[in-house]
N, C-alpha and C positions, 0 to 999 in steps of 0.2 A: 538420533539424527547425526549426519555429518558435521565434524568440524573443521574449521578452514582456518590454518598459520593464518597471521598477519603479518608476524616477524617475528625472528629468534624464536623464545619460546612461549610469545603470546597466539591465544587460541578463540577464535570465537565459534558458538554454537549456532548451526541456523537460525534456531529460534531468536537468538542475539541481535543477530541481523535481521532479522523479519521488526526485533521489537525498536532498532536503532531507527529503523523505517518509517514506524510508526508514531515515534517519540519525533520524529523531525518534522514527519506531517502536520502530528496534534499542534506542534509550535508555531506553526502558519498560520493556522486556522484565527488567529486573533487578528491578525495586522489585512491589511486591505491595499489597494490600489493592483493598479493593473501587474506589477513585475510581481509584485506576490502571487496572481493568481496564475502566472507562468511556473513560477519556480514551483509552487502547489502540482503544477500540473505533471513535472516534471517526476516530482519526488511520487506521486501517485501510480502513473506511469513505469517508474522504477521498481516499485512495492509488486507492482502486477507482472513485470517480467520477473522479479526475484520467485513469485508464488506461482506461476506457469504452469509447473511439472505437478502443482497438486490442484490444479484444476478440475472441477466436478463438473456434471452436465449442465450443472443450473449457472456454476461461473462460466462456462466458454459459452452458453447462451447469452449471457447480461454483459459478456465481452463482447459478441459478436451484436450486441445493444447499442452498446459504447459505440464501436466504429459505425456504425451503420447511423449515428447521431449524428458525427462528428463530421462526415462525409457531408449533412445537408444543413451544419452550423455554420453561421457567420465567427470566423476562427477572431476576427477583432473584436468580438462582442464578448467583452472580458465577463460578464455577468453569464451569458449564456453558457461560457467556457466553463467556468468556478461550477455552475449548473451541473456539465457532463462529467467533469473531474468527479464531483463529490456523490454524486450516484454510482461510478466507479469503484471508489472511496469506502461506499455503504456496502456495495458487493463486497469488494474484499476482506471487507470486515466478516459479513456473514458466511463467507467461506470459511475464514479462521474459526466462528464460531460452532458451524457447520462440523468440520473435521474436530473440535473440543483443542485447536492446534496451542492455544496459548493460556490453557485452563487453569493451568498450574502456576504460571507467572500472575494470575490476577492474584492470585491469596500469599503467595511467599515466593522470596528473591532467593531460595536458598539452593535453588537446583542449578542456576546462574553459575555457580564455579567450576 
């Protein structure tokens, strides 16, 4: 994979960024009320433009889900939002699992440097 400066001569890995994504997700996931479920929405949202370019048939179908949900939800219905987000959420996940993208990060942090 590519790596992307940050600064000087710090480097992050995509995968990095893919797992900083997800690490910020997981930490939503506990707390509740409506601006969580925006920021949720946000940081999901985010995950899925960073993952775009490795889109498979079954993700740009469960995308093309997504918007076609979104277009006939009540967008202040924070429960129904948290709903479309985390079906979103579940896809992306199963893409990663899909492609094996972060297989090596579940058993050892040692490829990380």
């Amino acid at each position: 994979m590519e790596e992307f400066v940050t600064s000087g001569s710090d480097s992050l890995s995509f995968r990095t960024i893919v797992l900083q994504h997800l690490n910020g997700i997981l930490s939503l996931t506990a707390r509740g009320g409506e601006g969580h479920v925006r920021i949720y929405g946000r940081m999901v949202k985010g995950l899925s433009d960073v993952l775009l370019p490795f889109y498979d048939d079954t993700m740009t179908s469960d995308y093309k889900t997504y918007e076609d949900n979104l277009k006939t939800t009540n967008t202040t219905n924070s429960v129904k939002m948290l709903d479309l987000y985390r079906n979103l959420f579940r896809s992306l996940n199963q893409l990663l699992n899909r492609n094996d993208y972060l297989q090596s990060s579940i058993y050892s942090e040692e490829d990380e440097d």
